[in-house]
C-alpha positions as CSV (number, residue, x, y, z in Angstrom):
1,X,20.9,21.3,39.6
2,X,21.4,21.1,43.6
3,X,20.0,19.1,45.9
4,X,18.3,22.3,47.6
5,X,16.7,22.9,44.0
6,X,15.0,19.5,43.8
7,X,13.7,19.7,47.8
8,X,12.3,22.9,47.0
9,X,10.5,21.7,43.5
10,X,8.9,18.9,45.7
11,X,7.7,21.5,48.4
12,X,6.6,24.0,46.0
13,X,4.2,21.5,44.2
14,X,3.2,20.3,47.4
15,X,2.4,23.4,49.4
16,X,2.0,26.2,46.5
17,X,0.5,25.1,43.0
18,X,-3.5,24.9,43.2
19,X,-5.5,21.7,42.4
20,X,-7.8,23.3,40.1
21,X,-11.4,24.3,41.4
22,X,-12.5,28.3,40.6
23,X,-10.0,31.3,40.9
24,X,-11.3,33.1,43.7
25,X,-9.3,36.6,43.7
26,X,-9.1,37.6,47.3
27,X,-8.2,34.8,48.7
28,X,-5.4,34.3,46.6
29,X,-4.8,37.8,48.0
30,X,-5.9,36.8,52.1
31,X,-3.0,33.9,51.2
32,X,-0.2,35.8,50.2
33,X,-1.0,38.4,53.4
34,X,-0.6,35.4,55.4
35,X,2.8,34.2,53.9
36,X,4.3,37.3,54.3
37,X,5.5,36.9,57.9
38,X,7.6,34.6,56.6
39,X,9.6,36.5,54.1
40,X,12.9,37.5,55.4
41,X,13.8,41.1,56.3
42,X,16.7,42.5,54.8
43,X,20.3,43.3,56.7
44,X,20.8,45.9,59.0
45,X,23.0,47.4,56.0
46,X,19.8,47.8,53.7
47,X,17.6,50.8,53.8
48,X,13.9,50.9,52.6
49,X,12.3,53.4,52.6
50,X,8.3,54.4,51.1
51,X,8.3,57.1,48.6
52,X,5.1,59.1,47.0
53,X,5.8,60.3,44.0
54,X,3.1,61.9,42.2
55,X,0.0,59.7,42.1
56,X,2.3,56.5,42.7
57,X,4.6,55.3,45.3
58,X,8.3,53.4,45.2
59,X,9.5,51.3,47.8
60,X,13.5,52.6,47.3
61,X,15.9,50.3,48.5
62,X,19.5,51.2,49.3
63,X,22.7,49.2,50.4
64,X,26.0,50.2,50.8
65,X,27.2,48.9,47.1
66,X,24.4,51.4,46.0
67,X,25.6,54.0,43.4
68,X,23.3,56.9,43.5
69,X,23.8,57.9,39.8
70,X,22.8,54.1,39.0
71,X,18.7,53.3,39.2
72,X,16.3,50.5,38.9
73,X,12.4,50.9,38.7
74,X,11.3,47.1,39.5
75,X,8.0,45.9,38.8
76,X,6.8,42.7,41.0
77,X,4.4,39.8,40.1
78,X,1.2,38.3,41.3
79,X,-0.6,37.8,37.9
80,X,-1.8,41.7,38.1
81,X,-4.2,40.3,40.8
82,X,-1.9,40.4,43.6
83,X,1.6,41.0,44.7
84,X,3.1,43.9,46.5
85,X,6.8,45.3,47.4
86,X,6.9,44.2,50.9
87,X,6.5,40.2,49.3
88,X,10.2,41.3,47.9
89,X,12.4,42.4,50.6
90,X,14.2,39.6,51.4
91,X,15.0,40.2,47.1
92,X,15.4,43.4,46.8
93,X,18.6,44.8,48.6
94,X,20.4,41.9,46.7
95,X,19.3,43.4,43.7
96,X,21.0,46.3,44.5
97,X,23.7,44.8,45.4
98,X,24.1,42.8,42.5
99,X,23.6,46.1,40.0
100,X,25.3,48.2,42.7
101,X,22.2,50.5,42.1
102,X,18.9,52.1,44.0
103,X,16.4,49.8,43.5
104,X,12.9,51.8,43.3
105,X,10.2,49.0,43.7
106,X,6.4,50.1,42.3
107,X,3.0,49.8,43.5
108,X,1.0,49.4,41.1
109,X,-2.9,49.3,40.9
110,X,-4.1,45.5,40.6
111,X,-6.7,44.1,38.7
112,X,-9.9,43.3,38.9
113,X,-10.7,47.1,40.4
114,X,-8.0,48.6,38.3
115,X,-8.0,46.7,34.9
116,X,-5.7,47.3,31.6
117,X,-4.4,49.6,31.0
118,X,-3.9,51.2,35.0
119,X,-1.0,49.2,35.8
120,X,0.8,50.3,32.6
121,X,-0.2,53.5,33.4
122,X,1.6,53.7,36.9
123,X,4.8,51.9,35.1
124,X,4.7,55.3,32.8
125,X,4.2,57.5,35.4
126,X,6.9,55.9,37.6
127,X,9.5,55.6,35.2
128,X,8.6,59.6,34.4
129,X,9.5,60.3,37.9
130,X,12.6,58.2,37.8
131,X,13.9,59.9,35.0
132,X,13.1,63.7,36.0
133,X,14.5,62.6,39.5
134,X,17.6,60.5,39.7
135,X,20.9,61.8,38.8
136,X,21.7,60.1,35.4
137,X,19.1,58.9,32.7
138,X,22.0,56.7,31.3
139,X,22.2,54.7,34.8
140,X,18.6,53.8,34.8
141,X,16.9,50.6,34.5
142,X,13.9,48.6,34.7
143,X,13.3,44.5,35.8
144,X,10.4,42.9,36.6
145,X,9.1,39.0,37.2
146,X,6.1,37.2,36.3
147,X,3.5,39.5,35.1
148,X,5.6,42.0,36.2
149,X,8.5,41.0,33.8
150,X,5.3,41.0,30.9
151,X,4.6,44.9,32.2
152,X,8.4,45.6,32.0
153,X,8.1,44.8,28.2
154,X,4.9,46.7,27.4
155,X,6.8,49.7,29.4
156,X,9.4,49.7,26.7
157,X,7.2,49.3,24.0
158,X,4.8,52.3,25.3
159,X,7.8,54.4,26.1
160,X,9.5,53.8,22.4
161,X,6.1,54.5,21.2
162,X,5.4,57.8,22.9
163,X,9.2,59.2,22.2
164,X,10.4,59.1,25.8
165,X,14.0,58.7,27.0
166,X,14.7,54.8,27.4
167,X,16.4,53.1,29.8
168,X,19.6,51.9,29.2
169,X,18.9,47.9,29.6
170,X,15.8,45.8,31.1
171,X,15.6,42.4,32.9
172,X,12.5,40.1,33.0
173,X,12.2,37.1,34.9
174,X,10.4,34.3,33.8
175,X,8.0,36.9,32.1
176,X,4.5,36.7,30.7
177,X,4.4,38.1,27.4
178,X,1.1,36.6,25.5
179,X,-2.4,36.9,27.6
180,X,-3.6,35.2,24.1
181,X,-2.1,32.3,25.6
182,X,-1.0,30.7,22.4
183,X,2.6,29.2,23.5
184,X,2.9,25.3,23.0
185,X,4.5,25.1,26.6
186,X,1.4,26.2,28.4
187,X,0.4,22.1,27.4
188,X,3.7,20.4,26.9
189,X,4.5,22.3,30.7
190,X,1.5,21.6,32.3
191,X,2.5,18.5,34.5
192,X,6.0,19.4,35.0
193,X,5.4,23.0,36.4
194,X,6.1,22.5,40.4
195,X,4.0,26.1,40.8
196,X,2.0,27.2,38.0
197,X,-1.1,25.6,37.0
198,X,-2.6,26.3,33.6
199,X,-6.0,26.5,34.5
200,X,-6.0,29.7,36.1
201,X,-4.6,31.6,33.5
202,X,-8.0,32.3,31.5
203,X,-9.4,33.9,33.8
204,X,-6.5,36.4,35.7
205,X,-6.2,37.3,31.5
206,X,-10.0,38.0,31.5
207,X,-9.7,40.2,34.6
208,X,-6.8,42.0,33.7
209,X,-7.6,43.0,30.4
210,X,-10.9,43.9,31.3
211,X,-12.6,43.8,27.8
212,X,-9.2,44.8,26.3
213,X,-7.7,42.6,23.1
214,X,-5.6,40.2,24.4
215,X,-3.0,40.8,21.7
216,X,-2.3,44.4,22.3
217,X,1.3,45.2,22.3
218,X,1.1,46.8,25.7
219,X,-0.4,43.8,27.5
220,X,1.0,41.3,25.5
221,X,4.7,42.7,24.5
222,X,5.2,39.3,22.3
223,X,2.8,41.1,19.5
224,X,4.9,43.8,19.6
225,X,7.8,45.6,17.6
226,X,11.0,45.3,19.3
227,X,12.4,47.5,16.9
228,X,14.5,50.4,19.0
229,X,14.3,48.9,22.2
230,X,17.7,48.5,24.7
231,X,19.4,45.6,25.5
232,X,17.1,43.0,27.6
233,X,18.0,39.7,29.8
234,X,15.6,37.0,29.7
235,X,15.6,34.3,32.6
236,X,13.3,31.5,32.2
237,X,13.0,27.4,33.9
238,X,13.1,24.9,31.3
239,X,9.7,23.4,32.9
240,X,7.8,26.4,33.2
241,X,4.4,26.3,31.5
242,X,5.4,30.3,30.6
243,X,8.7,29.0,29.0
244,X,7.5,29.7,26.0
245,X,6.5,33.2,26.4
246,X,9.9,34.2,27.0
247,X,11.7,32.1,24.3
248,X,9.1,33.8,21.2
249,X,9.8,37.1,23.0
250,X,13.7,36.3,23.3
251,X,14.0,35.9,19.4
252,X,11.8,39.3,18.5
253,X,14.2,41.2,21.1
254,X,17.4,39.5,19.6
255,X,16.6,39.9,16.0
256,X,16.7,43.6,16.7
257,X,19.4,44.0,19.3
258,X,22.3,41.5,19.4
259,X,23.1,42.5,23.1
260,X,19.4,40.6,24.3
261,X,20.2,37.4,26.3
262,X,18.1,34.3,27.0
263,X,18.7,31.9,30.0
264,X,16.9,28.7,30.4
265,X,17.6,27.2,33.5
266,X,17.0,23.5,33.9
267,X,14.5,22.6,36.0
268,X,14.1,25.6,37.7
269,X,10.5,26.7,39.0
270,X,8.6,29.9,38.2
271,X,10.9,33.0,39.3
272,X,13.2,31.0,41.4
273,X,15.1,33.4,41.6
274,X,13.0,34.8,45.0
275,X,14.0,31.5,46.8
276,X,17.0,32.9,47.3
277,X,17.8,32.7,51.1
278,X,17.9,29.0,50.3
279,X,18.5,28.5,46.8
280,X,21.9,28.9,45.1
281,X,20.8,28.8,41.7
282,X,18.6,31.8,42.8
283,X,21.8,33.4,43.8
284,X,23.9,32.5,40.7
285,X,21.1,34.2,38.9
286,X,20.8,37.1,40.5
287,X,24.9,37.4,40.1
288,X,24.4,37.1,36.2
289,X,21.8,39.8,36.0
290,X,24.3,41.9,37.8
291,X,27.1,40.8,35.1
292,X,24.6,41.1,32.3
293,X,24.1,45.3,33.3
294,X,28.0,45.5,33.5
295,X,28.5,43.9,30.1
296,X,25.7,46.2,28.7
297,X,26.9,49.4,30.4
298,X,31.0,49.0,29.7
């Protein structure tokens, strides 16, 4: 791993993983508003622009390497609690560059006020859209990191389920797949996690399922059937206390479709992938998600 890679592991346990104490919702929320005049804005040669569609609305996200036929619906992170597009510009347009696609980034309703199953609900509703509104139902895709790579999984599952179109290939980055939070990582992990600390985890479940079993398919996608589903990429860090919710999920996906890919990255923090303006594994990354939707499209 670089240089860059280590510096930034240091920094991020320094400066971003919590010390314990209660969860305290909005100002996790009144912390990320305040970090976000430091995300980078995109190149000239990007275009974003806020869509309502229906009930929901898409951040859409154009560059010139953008093929109009070709789509992505992507679903960000923040635990369910948190997180918005705008955290994800400086991301985005390389996203689209990368897949050469329209990148179509979600807002969906956060818990506590909007509990299971709402946020699923938007991914439904969005996807919908996507499909009745974008050129080519073969060109579309869907990614998402963090809990927003767990939702990308339960969209799959809900869509197989209710007999809708799917789309043709999915990423997830460093996903959460199990609210049951039953994989061996979440202790063997625990100290060597530069961001993540285990201890919150309990209780952003308990908001977001809101009463709901913690094993259901749809929030948890690793209790599901991957029977049917398209081709999905998998990128994880070897020290993530979440490693192992995307290794168990990687094997169910590839016992069913030979074309599903797991990375494990050494060292690499929770969805390093958004460090990219100073990260180069970020941006090696982000290339192999664009080769792994060309492989699965050719």
């Amino acid at each position: 791993m670089s240089l860059r890679a280590e510096l930034l592991r240091l920094g991020i346990r320094m400066l971003l993983k919590r010390r314990g104490g209660s969860l305290d919702v909005e100002e996790w929320r009144r912390n990320m508003r305040a970090m976000e005049r430091f995300v980078p804005h995109p190149p000239a040669r990007s275009t974003t622009v806020e869509i309502e569609a229906g009930r929901v609305r898409f951040h859409r996200v154009i560059t010139p390497a953008s093929r109009p036929e070709r789509n992505v619906l992507y679903l960000h992170g923040g635990a369910y609690v948190s997180g918005a597009p705008v955290y994800y510009r400086h991301f985005l347009w390389r996203i689209a560059d990368a897949l050469q696609a329209r990148v179509w980034a979600l807002e969906y309703r956060l818990a506590p006020e909007h509990a299971f199953p709402a946020a699923l609900g938007d991914a439904v509703e969005g996807y919908r859209w996507l499909v009745d509104n974008t050129p080519d139902s073969r060109q579309l895709f869907v990614a998402g990191d963090s809990a927003g790579g767990g939702l990308t999984l339960g969209l799959l599952l809900r869509l197989r389920d209710d007999g809708q179109p799917l789309p043709a290939a999915a990423v997830a980055l460093s996903p959460w797949t199990d609210l049951a939070l039953t994989g061996a990582s979440l202790k063997t992990n625990a100290a060597a996690d530069p961001m993540l600390n285990v201890e919150d985890l309990p209780g952003v479940a308990k908001l977001y399922l809101g009463g709901a079993d913690p094993r259901t398919p749809y929030a948890s996608p690793l209790y599901g059937d991957p029977a049917g589903l398209p081709p999905v990429l998998i990128q994880v860090g070897s020290d993530e206390i979440l490693r192992d919710d995307a290794v168990r999920m990687a094997e169910k996906l590839r016992s069913h479709n030979s074309l599903s890919k797991l990375e494990i990255w050494r060292r690499m923090p929770h969805v390093w992938q958004l460090f990219v303006p100073v990260l180069p594994e970020a941006r090696q990354a982000i290339a192999q998600i664009g080769e792994f939707i060309s492989e699965v499209r050719d």
